[in-house]
C-alpha positions in Angstrom: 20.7 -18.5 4.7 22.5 -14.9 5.6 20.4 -12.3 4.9 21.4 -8.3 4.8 20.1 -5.3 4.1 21.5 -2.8 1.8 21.3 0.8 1.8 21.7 2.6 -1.6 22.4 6.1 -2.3 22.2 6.4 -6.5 21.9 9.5 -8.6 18.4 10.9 -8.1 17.8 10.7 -12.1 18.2 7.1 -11.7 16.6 5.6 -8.9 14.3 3.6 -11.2 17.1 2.0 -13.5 19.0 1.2 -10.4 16.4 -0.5 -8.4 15.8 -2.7 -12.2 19.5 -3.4 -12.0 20.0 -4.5 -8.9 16.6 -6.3 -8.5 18.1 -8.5 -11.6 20.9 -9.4 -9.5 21.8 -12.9 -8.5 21.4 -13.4 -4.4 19.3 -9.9 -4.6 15.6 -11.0 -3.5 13.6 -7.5 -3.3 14.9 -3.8 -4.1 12.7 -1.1 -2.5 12.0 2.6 -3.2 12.1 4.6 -0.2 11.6 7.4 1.8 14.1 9.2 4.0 18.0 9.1 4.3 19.3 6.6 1.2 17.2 6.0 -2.1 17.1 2.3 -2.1 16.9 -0.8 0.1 18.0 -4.1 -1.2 17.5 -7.5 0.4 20.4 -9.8 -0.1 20.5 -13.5 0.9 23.1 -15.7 0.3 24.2 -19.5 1.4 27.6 -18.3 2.6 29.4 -14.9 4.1 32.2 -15.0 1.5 28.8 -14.2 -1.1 28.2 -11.0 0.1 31.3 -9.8 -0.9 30.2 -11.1 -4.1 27.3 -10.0 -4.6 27.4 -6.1 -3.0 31.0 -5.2 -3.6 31.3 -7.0 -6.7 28.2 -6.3 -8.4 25.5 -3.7 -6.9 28.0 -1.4 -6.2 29.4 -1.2 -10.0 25.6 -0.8 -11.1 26.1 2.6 -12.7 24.6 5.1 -10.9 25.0 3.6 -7.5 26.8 6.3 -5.2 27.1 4.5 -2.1 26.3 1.4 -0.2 25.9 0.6 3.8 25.5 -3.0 4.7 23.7 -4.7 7.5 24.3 -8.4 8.2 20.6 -9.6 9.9 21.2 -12.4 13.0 17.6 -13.2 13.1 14.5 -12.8 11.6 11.6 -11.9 13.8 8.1 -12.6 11.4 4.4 -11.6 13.1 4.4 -15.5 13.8 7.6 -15.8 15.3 6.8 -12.6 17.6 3.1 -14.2 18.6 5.6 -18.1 19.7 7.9 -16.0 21.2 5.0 -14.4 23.5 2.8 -17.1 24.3 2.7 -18.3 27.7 1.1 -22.1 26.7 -1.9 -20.8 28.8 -4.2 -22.3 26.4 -7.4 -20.2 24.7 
């Protein structure tokens, strides 16, 4: 699974019917509202690379209202569980 995470900069006025849009999305698993430099984060995961260009060029980028987009590709996911395996040194409780 490749997994990225878009920045969205929309038209203030429609922040709420973007984030609807693209949550609706196929390959788009979570859209969140958000503080600071962009308006919206979207979490894309696809089976193969060629879907990305799909699914963000393609599609969330022609949702109306959507100004601009800035992709990250993830390499790896790092959970609270994966962090506490990565740490332990098999001491033993």
């Amino acid at each position: 699974m490749i997994t990225a995470i878009v920045l969205l900069d929309t038209e203030t006025s429609q922040i709420p019917e973007v984030a609807a849009a693209v949550a609706e999305l196929e390959g788009v698993s979570e859209v969140y509202s958000v503080t600071g430099e962009v308006d919206l984060i979207a979490i894309v995961r696809v089976a193969q690379h060629e879907q990305l260009a799909e699914v963000i060029a393609d599609h969330i980028s022609k949702v109306p209202g959507v100004l601009r987009t800035q992709t990250y590709t993830a390499f790896r996911a790092y959970s609270q569980h994966d962090l506490a395996d990565a740490f332990d040194l098999g001491l033993g409780d």
